[in-house]
N, CA, C and O atoms as a DFTB+ gen file, in Angstrom:
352 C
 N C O
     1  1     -50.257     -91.904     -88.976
     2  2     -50.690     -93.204     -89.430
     3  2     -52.151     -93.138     -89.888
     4  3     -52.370     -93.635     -90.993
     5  1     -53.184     -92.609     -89.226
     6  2     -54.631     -92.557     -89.494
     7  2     -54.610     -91.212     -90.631
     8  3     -55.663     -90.789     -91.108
     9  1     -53.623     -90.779     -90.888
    10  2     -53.683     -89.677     -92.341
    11  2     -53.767     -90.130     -93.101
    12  3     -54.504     -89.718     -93.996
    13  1     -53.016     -91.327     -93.212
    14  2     -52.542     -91.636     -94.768
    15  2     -54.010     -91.490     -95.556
    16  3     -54.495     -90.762     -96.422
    17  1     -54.332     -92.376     -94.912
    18  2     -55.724     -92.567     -96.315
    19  2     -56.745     -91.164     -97.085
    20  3     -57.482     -91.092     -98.068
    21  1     -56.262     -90.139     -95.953
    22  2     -56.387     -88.750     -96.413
    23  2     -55.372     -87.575     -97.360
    24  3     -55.728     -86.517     -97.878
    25  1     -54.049     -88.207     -97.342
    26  2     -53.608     -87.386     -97.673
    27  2     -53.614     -87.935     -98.911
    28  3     -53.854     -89.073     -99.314
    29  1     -53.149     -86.397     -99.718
    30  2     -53.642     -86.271    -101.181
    31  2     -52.387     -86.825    -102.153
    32  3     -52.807     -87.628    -102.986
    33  1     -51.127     -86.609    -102.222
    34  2     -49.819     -86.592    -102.126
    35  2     -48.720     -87.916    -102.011
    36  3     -48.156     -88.087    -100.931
    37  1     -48.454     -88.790    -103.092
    38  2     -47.663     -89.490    -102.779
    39  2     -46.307     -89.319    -102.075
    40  3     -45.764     -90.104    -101.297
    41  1     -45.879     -88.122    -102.515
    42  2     -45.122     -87.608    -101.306
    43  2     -45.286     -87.508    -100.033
    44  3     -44.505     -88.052     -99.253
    45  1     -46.400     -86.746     -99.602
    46  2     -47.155     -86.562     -98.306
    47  2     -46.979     -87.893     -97.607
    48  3     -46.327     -87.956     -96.564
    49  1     -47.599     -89.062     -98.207
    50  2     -47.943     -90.133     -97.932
    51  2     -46.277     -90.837     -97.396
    52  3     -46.095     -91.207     -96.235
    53  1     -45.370     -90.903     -98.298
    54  2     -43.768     -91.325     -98.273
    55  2     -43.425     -90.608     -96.663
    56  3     -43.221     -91.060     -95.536
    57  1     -43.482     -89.520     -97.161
    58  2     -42.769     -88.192     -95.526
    59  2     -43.920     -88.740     -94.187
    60  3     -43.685     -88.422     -93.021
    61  1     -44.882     -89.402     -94.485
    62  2     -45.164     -89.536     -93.378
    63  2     -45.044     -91.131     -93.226
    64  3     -45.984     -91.477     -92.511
    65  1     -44.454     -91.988     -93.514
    66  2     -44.181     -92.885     -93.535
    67  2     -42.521     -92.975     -92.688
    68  3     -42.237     -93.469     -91.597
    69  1     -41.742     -92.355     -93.601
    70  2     -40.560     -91.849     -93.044
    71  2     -40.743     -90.759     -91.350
    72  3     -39.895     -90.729     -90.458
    73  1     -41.318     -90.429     -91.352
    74  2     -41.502     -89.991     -89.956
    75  2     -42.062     -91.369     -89.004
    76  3     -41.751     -91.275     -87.817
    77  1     -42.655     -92.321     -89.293
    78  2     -42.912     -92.767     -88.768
    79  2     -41.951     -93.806     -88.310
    80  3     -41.925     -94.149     -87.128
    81  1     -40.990     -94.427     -89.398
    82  2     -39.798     -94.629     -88.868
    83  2     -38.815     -94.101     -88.063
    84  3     -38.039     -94.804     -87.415
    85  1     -38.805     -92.701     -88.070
    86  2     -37.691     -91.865     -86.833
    87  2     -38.022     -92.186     -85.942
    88  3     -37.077     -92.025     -85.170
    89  1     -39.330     -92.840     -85.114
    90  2     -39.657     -92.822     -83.754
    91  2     -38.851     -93.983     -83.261
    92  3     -38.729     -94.303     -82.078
    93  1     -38.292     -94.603     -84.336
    94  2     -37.154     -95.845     -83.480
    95  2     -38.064     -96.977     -82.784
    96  3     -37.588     -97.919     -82.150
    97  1     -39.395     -96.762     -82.984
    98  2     -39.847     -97.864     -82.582
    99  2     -40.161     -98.974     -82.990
   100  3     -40.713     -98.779     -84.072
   101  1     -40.137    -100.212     -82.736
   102  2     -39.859    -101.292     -83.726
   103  2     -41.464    -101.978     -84.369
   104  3     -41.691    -102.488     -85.466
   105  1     -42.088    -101.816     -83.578
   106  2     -43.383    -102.300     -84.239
   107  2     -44.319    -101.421     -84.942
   108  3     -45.464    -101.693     -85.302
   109  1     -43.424     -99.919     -85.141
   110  2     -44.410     -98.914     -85.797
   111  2     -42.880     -99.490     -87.533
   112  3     -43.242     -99.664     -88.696
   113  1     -41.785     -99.583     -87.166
   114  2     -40.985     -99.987     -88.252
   115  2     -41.550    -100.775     -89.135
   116  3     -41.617    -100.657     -90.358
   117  1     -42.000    -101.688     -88.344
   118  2     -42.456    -103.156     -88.837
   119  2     -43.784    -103.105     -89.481
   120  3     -44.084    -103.949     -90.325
   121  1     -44.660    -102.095     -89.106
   122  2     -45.653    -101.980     -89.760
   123  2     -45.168    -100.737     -90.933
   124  3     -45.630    -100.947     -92.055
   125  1     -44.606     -99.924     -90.847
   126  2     -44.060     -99.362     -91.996
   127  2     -43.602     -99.599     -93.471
   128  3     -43.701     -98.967     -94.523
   129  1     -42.891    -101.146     -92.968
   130  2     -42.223    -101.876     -93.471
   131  2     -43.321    -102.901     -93.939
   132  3     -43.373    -103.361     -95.080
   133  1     -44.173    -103.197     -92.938
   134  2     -45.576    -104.295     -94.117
   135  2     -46.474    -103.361     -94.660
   136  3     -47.291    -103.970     -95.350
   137  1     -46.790    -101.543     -94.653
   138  2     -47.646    -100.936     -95.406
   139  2     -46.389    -100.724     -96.740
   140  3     -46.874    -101.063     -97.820
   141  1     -45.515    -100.439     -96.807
   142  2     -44.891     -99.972     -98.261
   143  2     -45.015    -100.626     -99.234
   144  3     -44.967     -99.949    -100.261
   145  1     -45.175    -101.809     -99.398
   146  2     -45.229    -102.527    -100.750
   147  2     -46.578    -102.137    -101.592
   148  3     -47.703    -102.401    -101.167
   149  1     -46.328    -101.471    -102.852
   150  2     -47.365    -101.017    -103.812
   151  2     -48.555    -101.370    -103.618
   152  3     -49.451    -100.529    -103.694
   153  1     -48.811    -102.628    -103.340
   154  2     -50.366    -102.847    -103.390
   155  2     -51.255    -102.934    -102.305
   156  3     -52.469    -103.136    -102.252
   157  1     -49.859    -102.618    -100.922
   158  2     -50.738    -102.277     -99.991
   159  2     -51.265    -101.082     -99.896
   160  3     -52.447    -100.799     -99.696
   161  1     -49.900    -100.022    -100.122
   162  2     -49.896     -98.665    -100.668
   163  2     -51.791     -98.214    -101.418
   164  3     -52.671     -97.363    -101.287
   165  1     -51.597     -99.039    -101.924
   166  2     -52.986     -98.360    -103.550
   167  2     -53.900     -98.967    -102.268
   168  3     -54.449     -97.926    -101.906
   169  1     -54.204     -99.612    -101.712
   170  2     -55.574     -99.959    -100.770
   171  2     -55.284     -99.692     -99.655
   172  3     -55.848    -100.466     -98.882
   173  1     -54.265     -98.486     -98.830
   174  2     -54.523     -97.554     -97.847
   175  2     -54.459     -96.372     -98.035
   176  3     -54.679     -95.496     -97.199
   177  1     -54.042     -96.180     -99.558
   178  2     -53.891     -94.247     -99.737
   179  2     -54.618     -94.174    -101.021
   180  3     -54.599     -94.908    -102.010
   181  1     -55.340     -92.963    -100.706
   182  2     -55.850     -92.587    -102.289
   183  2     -55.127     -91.909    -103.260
   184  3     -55.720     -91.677    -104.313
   185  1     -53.648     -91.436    -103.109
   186  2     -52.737     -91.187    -103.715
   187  2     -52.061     -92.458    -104.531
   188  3     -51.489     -92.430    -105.621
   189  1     -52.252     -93.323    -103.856
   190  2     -51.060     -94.910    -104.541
   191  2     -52.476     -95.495    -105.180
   192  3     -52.111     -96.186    -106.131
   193  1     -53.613     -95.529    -105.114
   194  2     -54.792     -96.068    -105.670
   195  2     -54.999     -95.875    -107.404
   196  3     -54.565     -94.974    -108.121
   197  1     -55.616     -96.768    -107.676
   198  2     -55.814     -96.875    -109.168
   199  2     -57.061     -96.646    -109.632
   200  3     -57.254     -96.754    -110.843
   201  1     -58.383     -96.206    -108.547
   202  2     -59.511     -96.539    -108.430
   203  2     -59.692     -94.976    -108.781
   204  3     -58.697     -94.314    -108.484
   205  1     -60.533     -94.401    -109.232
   206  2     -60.981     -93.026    -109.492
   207  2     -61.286     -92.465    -108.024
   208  3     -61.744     -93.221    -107.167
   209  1     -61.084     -91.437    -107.821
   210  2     -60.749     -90.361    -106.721
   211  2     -62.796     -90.687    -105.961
   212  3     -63.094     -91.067    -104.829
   213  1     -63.746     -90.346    -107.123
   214  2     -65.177     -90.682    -106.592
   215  2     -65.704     -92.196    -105.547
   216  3     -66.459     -92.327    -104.584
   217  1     -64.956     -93.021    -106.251
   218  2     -65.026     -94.234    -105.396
   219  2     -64.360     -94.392    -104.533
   220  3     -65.045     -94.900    -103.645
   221  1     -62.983     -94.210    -104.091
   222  2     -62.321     -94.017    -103.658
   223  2     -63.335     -93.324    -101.814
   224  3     -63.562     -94.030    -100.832
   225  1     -63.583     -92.298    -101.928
   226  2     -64.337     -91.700    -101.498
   227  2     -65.556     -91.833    -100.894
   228  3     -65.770     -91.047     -99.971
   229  1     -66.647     -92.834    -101.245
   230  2     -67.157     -93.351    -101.314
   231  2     -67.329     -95.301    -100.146
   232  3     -68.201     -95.954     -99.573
   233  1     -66.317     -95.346    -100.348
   234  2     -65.428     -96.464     -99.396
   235  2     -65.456     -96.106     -97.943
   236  3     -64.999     -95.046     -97.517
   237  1     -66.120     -97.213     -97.047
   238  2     -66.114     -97.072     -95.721
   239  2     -64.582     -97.243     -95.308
   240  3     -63.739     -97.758     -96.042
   241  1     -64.381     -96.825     -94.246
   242  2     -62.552     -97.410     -93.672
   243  2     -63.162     -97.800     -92.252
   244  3     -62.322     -97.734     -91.354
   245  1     -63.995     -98.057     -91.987
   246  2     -64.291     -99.146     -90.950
   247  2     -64.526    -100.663     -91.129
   248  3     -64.093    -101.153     -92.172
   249  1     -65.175    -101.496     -90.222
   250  2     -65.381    -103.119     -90.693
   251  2     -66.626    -102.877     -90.055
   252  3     -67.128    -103.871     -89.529
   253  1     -67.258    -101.799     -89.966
   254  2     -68.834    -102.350     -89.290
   255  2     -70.228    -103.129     -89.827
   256  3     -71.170    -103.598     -89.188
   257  1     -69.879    -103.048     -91.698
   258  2     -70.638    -103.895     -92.595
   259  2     -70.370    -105.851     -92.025
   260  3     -71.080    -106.728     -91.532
   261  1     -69.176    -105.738     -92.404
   262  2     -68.136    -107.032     -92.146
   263  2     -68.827    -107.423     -90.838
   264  3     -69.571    -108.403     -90.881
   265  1     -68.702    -106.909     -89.919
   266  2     -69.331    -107.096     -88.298
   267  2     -70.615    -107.440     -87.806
   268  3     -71.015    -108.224     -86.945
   269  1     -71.074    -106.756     -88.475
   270  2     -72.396    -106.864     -88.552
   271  2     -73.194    -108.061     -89.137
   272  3     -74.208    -108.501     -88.596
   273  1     -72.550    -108.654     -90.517
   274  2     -73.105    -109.315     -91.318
   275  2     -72.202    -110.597     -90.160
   276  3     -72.766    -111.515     -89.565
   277  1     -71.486    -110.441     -90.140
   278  2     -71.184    -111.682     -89.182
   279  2     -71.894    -111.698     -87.821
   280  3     -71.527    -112.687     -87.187
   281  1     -72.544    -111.150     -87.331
   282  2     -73.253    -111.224     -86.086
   283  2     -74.529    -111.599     -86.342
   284  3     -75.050    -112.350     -85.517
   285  1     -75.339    -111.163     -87.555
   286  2     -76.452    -111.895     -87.979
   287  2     -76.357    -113.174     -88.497
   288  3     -77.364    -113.863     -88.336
   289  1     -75.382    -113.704     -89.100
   290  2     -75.097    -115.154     -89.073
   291  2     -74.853    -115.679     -87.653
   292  3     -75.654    -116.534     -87.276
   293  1     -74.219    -115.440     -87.095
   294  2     -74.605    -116.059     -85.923
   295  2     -76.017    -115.971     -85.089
   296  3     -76.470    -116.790     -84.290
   297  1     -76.513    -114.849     -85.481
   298  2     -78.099    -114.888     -84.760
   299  2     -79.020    -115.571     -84.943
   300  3     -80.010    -115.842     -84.264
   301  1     -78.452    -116.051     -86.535
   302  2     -79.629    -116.424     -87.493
   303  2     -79.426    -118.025     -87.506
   304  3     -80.415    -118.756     -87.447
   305  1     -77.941    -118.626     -87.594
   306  2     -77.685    -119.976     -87.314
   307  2     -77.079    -120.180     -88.346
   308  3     -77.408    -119.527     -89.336
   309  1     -75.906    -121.239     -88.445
   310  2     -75.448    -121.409     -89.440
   311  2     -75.757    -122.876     -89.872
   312  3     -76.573    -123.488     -89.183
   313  1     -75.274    -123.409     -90.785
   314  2     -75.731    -125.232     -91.331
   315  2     -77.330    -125.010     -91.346
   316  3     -77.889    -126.023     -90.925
   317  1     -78.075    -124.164     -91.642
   318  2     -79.705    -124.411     -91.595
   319  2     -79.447    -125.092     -92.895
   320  3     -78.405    -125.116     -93.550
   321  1     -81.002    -125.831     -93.223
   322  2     -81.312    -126.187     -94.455
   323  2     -82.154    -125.297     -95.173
   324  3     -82.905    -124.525     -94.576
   325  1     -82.090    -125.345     -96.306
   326  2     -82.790    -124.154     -97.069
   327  2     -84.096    -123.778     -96.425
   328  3     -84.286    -122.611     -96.081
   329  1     -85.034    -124.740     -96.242
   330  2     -86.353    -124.486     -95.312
   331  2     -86.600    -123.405     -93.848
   332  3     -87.322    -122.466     -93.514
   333  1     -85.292    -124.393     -93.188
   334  2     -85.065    -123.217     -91.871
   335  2     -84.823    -122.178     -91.590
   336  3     -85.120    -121.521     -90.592
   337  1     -83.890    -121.800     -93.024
   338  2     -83.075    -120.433     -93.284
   339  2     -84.519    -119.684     -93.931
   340  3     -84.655    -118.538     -93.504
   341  1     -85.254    -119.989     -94.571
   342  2     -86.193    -119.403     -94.995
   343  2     -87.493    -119.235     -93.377
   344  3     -88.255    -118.269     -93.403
   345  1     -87.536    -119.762     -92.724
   346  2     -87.877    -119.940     -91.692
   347  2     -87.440    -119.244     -90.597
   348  3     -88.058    -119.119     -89.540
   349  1     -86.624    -118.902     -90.801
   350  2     -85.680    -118.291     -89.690
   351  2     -85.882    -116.469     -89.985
   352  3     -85.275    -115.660     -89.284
C-alpha cells in the first residue's frame, strides 16, 4: 500500500493492488476499491499521473505544510480585523 506512489509501472501498481485484495480483508477491499478509479489512481501513483515525472517528485506525501498552517491560525486567532491580524 505505501509503494504505490513509488512504483514506476502501471502494472506494478494494478499487481499490487490485486494482492491487496487476496488478503480477504474487507476494509483493505474497500479501500482498493475507493483507490482504483483513474483520478484517484493519477494523484496516488506516478505511473497513472499526468504531471511530468520532475514534479511529480518534487511533491511532499505528508500533510505537515497543511498542519502546520492550521496550527498557526489557531495561534494567531481567527475573525481578527485587518488591524489585529497585522498586530498580531
Amino acid at each position: 500500500m505505501y509503494a504505490i506512489p513509488h512504483l514506476e509501472t502501471k502494472a506494478e501498481v494494478l499487481n499490487v493492488l490485486e494482492q491487496i485484495k487476496l488478503t480477504q480483508n474487507k476494509q483493505a477491499i474497500d479501500w482498493v476499491n475507493d483507490k482504483s478509479k483513474k483520478w484517484v489512481l493519477a494523484g496516488i501513483s506516478r505511473a497513472f499521473t499526468l504531471m511530468p515525472i520532475k514534479t511529480w517528485n518534487f511533491i511532499r506525501f505528508d500533510t505537515n505544510v497543511s498542519e502546520s498552517a492550521y496550527e498557526n491560525v489557531n495561534r494567531d486567532g481567527i475573525s481578527l480585523s485587518l488591524l489585529g491580524a497585522i498586530y498580531r
